[in-house]
C-alpha atoms as a printed R data frame, in Angstrom:
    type eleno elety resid chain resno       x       y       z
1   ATOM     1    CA   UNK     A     1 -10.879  -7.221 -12.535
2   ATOM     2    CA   UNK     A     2 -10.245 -10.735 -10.737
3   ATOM     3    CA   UNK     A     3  -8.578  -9.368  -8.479
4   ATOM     4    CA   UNK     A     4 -11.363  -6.573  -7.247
5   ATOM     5    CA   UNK     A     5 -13.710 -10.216  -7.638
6   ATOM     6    CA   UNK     A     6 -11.476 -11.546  -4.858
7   ATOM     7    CA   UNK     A     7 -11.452  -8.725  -2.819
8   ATOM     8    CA   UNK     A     8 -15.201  -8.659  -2.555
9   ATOM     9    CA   UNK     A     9 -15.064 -12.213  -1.642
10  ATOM    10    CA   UNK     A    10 -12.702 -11.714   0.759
11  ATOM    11    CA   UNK     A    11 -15.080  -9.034   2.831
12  ATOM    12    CA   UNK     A    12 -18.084 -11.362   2.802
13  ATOM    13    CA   UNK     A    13 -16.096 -13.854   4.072
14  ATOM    14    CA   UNK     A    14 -14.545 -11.619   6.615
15  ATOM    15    CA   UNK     A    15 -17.779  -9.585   7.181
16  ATOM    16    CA   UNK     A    16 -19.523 -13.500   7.980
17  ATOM    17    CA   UNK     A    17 -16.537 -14.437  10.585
18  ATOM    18    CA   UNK     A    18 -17.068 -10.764  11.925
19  ATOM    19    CA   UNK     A    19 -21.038 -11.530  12.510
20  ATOM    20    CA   UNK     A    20 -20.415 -15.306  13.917
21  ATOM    21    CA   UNK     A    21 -17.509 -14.190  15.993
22  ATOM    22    CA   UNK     A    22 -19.518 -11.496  17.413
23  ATOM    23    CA   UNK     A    23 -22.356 -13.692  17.858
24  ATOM    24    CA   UNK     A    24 -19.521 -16.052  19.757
25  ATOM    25    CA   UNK     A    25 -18.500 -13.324  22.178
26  ATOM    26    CA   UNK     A    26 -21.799 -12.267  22.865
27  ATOM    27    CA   UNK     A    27 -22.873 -15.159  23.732
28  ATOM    28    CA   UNK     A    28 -20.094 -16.721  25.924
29  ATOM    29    CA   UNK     A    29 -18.566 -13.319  27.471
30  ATOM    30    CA   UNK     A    30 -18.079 -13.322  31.337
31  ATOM    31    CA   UNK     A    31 -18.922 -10.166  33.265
32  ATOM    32    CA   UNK     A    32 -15.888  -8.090  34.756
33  ATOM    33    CA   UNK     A    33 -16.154  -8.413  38.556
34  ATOM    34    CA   UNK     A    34 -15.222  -4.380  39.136
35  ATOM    35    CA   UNK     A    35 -16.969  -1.905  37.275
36  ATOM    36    CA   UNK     A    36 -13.655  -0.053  37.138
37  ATOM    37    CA   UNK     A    37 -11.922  -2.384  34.904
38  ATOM    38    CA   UNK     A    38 -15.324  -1.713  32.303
39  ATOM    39    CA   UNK     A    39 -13.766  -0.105  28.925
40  ATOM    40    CA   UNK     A    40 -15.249   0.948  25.863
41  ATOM    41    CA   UNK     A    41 -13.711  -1.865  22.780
42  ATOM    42    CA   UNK     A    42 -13.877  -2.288  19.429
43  ATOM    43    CA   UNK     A    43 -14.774  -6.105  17.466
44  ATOM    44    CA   UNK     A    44 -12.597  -5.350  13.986
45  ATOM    45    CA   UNK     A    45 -12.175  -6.931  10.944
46  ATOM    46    CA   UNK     A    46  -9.894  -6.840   7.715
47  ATOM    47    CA   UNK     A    47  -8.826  -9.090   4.837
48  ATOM    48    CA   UNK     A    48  -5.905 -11.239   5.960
49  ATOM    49    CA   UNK     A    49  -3.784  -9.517   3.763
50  ATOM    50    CA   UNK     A    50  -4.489  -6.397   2.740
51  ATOM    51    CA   UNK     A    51  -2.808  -5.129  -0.817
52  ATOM    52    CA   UNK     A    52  -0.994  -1.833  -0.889
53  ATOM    53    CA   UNK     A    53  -3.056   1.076  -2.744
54  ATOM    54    CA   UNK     A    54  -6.369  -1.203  -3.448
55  ATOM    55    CA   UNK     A    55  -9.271  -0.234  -1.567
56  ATOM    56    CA   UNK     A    56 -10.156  -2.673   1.039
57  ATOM    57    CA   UNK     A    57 -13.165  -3.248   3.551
58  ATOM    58    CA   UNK     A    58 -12.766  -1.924   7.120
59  ATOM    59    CA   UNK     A    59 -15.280  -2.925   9.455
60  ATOM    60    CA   UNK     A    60 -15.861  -3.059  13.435
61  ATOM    61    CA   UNK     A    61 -18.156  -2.904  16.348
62  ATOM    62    CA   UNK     A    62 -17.896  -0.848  19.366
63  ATOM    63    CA   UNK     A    63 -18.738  -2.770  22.587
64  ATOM    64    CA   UNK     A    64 -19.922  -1.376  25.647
65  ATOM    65    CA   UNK     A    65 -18.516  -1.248  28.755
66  ATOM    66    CA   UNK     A    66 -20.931  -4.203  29.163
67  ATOM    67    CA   UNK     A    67 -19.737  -6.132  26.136
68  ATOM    68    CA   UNK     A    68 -22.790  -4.719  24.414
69  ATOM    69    CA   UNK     A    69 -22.980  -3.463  20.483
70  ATOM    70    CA   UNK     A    70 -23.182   0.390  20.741
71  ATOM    71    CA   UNK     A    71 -25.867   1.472  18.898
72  ATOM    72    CA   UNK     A    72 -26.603   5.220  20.142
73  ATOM    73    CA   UNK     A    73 -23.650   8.090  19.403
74  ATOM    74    CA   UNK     A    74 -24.047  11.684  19.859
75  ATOM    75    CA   UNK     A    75 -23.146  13.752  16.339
76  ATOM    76    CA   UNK     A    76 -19.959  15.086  16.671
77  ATOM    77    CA   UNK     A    77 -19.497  18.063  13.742
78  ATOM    78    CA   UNK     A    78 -21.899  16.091  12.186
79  ATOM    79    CA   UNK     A    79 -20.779  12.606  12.182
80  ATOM    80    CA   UNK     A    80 -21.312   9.757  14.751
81  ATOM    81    CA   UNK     A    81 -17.664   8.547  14.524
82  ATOM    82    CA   UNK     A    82 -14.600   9.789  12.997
83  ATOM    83    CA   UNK     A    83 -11.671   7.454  12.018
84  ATOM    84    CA   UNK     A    84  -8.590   8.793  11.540
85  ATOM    85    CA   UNK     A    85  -5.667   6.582   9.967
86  ATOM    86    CA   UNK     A    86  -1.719   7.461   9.841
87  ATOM    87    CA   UNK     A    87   1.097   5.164   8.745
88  ATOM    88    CA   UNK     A    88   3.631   4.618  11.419
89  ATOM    89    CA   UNK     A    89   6.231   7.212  10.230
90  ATOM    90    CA   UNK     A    90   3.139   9.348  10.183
91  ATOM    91    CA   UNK     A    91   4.156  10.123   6.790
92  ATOM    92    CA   UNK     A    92   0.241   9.414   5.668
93  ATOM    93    CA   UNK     A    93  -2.942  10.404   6.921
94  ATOM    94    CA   UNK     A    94  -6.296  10.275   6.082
95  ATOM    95    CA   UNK     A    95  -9.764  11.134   8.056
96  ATOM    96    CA   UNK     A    96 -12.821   8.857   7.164
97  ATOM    97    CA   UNK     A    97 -16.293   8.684   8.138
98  ATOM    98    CA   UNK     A    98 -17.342   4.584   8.297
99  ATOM    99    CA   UNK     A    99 -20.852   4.174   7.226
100 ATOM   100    CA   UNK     A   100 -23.148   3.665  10.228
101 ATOM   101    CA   UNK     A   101 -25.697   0.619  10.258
102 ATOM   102    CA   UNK     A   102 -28.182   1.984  13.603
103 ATOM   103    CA   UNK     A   103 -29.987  -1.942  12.658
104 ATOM   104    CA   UNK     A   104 -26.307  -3.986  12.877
105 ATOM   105    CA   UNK     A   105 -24.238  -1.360  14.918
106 ATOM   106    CA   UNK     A   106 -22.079  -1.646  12.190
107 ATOM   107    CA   UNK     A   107 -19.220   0.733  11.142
108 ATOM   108    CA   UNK     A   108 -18.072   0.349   7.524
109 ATOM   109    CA   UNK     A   109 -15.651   2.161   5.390
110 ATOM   110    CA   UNK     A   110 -13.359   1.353   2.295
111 ATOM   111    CA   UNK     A   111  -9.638   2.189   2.787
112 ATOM   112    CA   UNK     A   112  -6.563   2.137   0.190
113 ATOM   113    CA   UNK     A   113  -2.981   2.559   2.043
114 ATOM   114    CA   UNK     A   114  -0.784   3.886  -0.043
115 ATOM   115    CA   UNK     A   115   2.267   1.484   0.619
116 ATOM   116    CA   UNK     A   116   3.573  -2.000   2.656
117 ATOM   117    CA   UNK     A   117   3.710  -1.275   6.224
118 ATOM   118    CA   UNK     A   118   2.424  -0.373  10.079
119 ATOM   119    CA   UNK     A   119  -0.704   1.359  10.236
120 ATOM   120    CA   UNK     A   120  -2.584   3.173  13.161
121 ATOM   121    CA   UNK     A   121  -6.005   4.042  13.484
122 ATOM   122    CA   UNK     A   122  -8.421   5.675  15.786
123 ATOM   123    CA   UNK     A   123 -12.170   5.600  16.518
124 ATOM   124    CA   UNK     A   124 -13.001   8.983  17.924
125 ATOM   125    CA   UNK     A   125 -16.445   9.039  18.868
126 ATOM   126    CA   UNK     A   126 -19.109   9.873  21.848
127 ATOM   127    CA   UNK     A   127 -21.505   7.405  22.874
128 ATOM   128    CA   UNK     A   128 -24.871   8.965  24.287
129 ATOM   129    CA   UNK     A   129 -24.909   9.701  27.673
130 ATOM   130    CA   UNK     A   130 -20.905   8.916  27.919
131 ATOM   131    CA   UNK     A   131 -17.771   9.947  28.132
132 ATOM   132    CA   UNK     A   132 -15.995  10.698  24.187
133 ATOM   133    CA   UNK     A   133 -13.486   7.626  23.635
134 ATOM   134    CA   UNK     A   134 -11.020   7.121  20.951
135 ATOM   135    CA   UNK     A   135 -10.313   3.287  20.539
136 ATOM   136    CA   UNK     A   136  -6.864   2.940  18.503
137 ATOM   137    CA   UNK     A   137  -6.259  -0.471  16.604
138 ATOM   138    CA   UNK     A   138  -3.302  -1.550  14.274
139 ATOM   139    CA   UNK     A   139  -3.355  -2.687  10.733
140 ATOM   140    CA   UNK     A   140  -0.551  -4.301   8.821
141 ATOM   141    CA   UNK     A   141  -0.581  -3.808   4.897
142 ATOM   142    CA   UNK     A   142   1.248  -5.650   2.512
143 ATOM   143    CA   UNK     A   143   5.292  -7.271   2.879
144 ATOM   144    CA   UNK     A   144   6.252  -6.006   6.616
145 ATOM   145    CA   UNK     A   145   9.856  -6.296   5.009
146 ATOM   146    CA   UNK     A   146   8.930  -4.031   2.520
147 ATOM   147    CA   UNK     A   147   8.275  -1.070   4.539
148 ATOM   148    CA   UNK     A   148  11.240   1.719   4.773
149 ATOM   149    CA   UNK     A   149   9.986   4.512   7.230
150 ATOM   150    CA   UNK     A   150  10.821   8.221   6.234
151 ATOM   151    CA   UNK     A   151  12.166  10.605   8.701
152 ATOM   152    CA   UNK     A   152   9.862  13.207   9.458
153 ATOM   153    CA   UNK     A   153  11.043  16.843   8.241
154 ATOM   154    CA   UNK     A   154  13.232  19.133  10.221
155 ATOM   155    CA   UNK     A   155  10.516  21.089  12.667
156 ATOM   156    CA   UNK     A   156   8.637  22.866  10.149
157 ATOM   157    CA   UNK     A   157   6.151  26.341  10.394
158 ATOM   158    CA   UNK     A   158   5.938  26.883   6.603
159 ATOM   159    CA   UNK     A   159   4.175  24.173   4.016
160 ATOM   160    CA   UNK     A   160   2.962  23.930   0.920
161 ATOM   161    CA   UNK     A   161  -0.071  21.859  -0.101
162 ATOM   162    CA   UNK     A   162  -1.090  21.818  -3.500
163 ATOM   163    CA   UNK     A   163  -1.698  25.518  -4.795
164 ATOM   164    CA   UNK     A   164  -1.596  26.924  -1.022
165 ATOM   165    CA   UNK     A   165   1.277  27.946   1.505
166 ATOM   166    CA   UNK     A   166   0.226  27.611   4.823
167 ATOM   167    CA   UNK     A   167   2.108  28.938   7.753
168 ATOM   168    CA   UNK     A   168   1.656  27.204  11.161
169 ATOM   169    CA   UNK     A   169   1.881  30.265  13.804
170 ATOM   170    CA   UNK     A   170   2.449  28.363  17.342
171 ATOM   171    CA   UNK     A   171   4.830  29.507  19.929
172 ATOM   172    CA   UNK     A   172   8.767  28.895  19.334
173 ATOM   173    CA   UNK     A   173   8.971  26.636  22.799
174 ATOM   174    CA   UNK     A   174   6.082  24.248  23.444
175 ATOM   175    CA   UNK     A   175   6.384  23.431  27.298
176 ATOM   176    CA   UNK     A   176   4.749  19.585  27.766
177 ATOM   177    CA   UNK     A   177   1.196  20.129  29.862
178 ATOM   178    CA   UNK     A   178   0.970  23.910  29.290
179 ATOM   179    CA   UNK     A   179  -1.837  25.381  27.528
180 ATOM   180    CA   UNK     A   180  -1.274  27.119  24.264
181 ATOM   181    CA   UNK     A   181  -2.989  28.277  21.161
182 ATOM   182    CA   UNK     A   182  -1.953  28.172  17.470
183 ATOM   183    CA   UNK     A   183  -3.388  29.294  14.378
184 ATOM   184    CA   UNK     A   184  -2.891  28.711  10.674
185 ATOM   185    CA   UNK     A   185  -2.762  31.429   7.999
186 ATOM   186    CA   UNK     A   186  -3.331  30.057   3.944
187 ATOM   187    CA   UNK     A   187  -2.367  31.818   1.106
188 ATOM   188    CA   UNK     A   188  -2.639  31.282  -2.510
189 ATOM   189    CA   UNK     A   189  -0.885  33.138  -5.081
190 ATOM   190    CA   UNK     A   190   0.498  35.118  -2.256
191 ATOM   191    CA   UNK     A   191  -2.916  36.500  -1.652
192 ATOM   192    CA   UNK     A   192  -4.437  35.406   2.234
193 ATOM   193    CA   UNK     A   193  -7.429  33.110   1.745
194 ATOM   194    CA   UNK     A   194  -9.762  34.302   3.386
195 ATOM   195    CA   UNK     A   195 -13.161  32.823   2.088
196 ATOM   196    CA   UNK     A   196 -12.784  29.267   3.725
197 ATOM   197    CA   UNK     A   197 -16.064  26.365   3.607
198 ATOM   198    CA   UNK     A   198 -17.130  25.027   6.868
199 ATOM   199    CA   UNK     A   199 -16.051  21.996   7.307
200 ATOM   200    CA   UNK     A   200 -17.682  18.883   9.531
201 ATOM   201    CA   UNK     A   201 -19.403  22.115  11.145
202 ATOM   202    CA   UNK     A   202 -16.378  23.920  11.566
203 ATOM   203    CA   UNK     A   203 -13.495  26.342   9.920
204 ATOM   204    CA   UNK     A   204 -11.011  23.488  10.161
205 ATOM   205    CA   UNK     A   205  -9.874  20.626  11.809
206 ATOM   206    CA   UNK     A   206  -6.390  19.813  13.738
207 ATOM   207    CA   UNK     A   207  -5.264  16.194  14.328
208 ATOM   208    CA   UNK     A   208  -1.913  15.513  16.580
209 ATOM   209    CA   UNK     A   209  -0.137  12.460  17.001
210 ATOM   210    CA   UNK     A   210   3.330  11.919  18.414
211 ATOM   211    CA   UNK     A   211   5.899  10.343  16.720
212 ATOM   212    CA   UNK     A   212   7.231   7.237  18.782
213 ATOM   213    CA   UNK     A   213   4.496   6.386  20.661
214 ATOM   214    CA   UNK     A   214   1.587   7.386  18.588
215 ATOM   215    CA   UNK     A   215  -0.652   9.359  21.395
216 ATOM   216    CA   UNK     A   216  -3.245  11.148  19.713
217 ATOM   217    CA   UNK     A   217  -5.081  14.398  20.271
218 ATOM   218    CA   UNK     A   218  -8.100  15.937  17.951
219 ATOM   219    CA   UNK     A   219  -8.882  19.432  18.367
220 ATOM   220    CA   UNK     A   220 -11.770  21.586  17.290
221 ATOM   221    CA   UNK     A   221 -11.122  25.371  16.291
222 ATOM   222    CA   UNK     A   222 -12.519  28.053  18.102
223 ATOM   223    CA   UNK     A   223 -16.078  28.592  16.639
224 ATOM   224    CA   UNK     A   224 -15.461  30.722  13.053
225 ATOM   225    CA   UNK     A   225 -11.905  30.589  13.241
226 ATOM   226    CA   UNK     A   226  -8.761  28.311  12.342
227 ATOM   227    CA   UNK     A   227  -7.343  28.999  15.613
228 ATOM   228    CA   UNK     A   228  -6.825  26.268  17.980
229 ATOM   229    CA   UNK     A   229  -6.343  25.213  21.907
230 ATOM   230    CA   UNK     A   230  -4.389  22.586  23.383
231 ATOM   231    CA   UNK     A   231  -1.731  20.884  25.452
232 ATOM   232    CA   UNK     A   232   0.906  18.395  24.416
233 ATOM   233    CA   UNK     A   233   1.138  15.803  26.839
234 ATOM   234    CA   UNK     A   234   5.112  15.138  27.540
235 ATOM   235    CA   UNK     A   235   8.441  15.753  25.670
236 ATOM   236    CA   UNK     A   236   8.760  14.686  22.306
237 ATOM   237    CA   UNK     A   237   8.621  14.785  18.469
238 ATOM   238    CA   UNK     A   238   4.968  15.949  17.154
239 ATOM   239    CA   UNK     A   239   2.774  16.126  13.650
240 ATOM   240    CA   UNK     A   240   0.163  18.542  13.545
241 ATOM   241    CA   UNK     A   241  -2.276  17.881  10.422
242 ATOM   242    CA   UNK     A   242  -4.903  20.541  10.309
243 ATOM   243    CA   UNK     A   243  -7.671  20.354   7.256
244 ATOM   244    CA   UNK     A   244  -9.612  23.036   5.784
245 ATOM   245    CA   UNK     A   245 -11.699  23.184   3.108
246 ATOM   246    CA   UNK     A   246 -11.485  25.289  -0.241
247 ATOM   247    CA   UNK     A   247 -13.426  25.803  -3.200
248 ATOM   248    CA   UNK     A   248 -14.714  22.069  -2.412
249 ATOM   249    CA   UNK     A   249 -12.131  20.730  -1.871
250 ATOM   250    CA   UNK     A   250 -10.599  19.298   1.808
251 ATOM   251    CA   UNK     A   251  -6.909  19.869   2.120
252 ATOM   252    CA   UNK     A   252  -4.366  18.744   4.552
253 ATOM   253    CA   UNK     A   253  -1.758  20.316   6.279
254 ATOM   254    CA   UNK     A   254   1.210  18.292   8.030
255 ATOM   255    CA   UNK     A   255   3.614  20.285  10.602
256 ATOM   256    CA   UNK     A   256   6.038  18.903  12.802
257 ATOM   257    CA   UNK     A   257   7.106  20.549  16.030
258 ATOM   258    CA   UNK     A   258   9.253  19.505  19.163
259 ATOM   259    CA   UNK     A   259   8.052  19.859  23.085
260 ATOM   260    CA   UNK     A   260  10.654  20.966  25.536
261 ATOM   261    CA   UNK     A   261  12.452  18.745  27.582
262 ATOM   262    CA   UNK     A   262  11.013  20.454  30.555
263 ATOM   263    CA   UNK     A   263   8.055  21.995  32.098
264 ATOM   264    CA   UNK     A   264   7.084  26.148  31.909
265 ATOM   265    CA   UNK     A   265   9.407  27.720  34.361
266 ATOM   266    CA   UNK     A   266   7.549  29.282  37.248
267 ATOM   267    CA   UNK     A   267   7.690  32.652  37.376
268 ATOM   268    CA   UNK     A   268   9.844  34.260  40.552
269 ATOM   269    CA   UNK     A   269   6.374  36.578  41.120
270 ATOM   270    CA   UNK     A   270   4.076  33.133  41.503
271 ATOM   271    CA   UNK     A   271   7.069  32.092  44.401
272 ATOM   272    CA   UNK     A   272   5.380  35.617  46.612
273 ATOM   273    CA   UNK     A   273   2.087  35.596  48.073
C-alpha cells in the first residue's frame, strides 16, 4: 500500500516537472533556420526509477514541427495514437492506447514491465493534415545489471498462444525491399477459427520490429481478412506479433523470421526488352 502511495507521488511530481519543463521549452525554444531540419518530437516523462511489474505513469507531448503541443490527430482504427512497447530482446510486447487530454495535449497511460531492463517504445500516430510519424523513445526499468536477454526462438511458422495454434504462412525466403504478403491461420481444438471480433476496426493487427536495431513496421490487414502486405527493409533477424481478437479477448502472436542476405534475383526474361 505505501508503496502504490509513493508511486502516485512520484507522477505528480513528475507530471508537475513535465508541465514546468514544457512551459520552459516553450517559452525559450529558438526556431530552426531550414524548414528541412523541422521533425515531429515527443516531451516524455517517467518516474526516475521505475519498479519491475508495478504499474507506473507514462506520459508525453508531441511537438510540432514548430515546437508546438499537437493537439489535432486523425483516428487511426479508432484511436488517435497507438503506443506500442517491446523489451529489448523483444521477448515482451504490449500495444496501449494513452489517454488523450484535447485541453492539455496530453498523452497518458499506466504501464507495468514485466522485468529489470531496456525498453523500446513507439508513438504511431497521424497528425491532421500530416504525414503518419512514429516517434520511438527508450525506457530503463529497474537494476540495468539485472537484466539477462533471452535469445529469440529458432525461426518459427507454428505457435501456440493460450488455447490457440496459430500458423504464420509467409514465404520460405524473405528478399529485403521486396513486396510480399503473409497470412495467419488460428485453430483451436484443431478446429479453424473462423468467427474472429474486429479489432481497432480491423480483423487483426501485425507489428514488426527487428532484432538488433529495433526498426519498426505496423501493418494493417487487408479489409476483412488476417492477411497482410509488406516489405522488410534490409537483412536481418525479425519478430512478427500479429493480434486478433476472440471471444473478447485480444491475443498475441510472436513469430520470428530471417531476411536474405541478398536482394530478389532478377529474372533472365526482365534482362530482354
Amino acid at each position: 500500500m505505501l508503496k502504490k502511495q509513493y508511486i502516485y507521488i512520484y507522477a505528480l511530481v513528475e507530471l508537475i516537472l513535465l508541465l514546468l519543463a514544457l512551459g520552459v521549452y516553450l517559452l525559450f525554444r529558438s526556431e530552426p533556420s531550414h524548414e528541412s531540419t523541422k521533425t515531429w518530437s515527443l516531451v516524455t516523462s517517467t518516474q526516475e526509477f521505475i519498479f519491475p511489474d508495478v504499474p507506473t505513469p507514462v506520459t508525453f507531448f508531441v511537438l510540432t514541427p514548430n515546437g508546438d503541443v499537437a493537439r489535432h490527430f486523425d483516428i487511426v482504427h479508432e484511436k488517435a495514437l497507438h503506443l506500442i512497447a517491446v523489451r529489448q530482446d523483444l521477448q515482451w510486447f504490449e500495444h496501449i492506447h494513452p489517454v488523450f487530454n484535447t485541453s492539455t495535449g496530453e498523452f497518458s497511460t499506466m504501464l507495468a514491465f514485466p522485468t529489470d531492463g531496456p525498453y523500446r517504445l513507439f508513438a504511431d500516430f497521424r497528425p491532421t493534415e500530416s504525414d503518419p510519424q512514429v516517434i520511438p523513445f527508450d525506457i530503463s526499468v529497474g537494476d540495468p545489471e539485472k537484466y539477462i536477454p533471452e535469445r529469440l526462438h529458432d525461426m518459427n511458422t507454428v505457435v501456440m498462444v493460450d488455447d490457440y495454434e496459430v500458423t504464420l504462412n509467409i514465404p520460405k525466403t524473405i528478399y529485403p525491399n521486396t513486396d510480399i504478403s503473409y497470412s495467419v491461420t488460428i485453430k483451436r481444438e484443431g478446429k479453424e477459427v473462423t468467427d474472429m471480433e474486429p479489432y481497432l476496426g480491423a480483423k487483426g493487427h501485425s507489428v514488426i520490429v527487428r532484432e538488433d536495431t529495433l526498426d519498426y513496421l505496423h501493418i494493417h490487414p487487408d479489409s476483412d481478412t488476417l492477411s497482410f502486405h509488406t516489405s522488410f527493409p534490409s537483412y536481418g533477424i525479425y519478430r512478427i506479433f500479429i493480434e486478433f481478437k476472440h471471444r473478447g479477448i485480444v491475443h498475441t502472436a510472436a513469430f520470428t523470421v530471417m531476411t536474405d542476405m541478398h536482394d530478389e534475383p532478377v529474372s533472365s526474361s526482365e534482362h530482354h526488352h
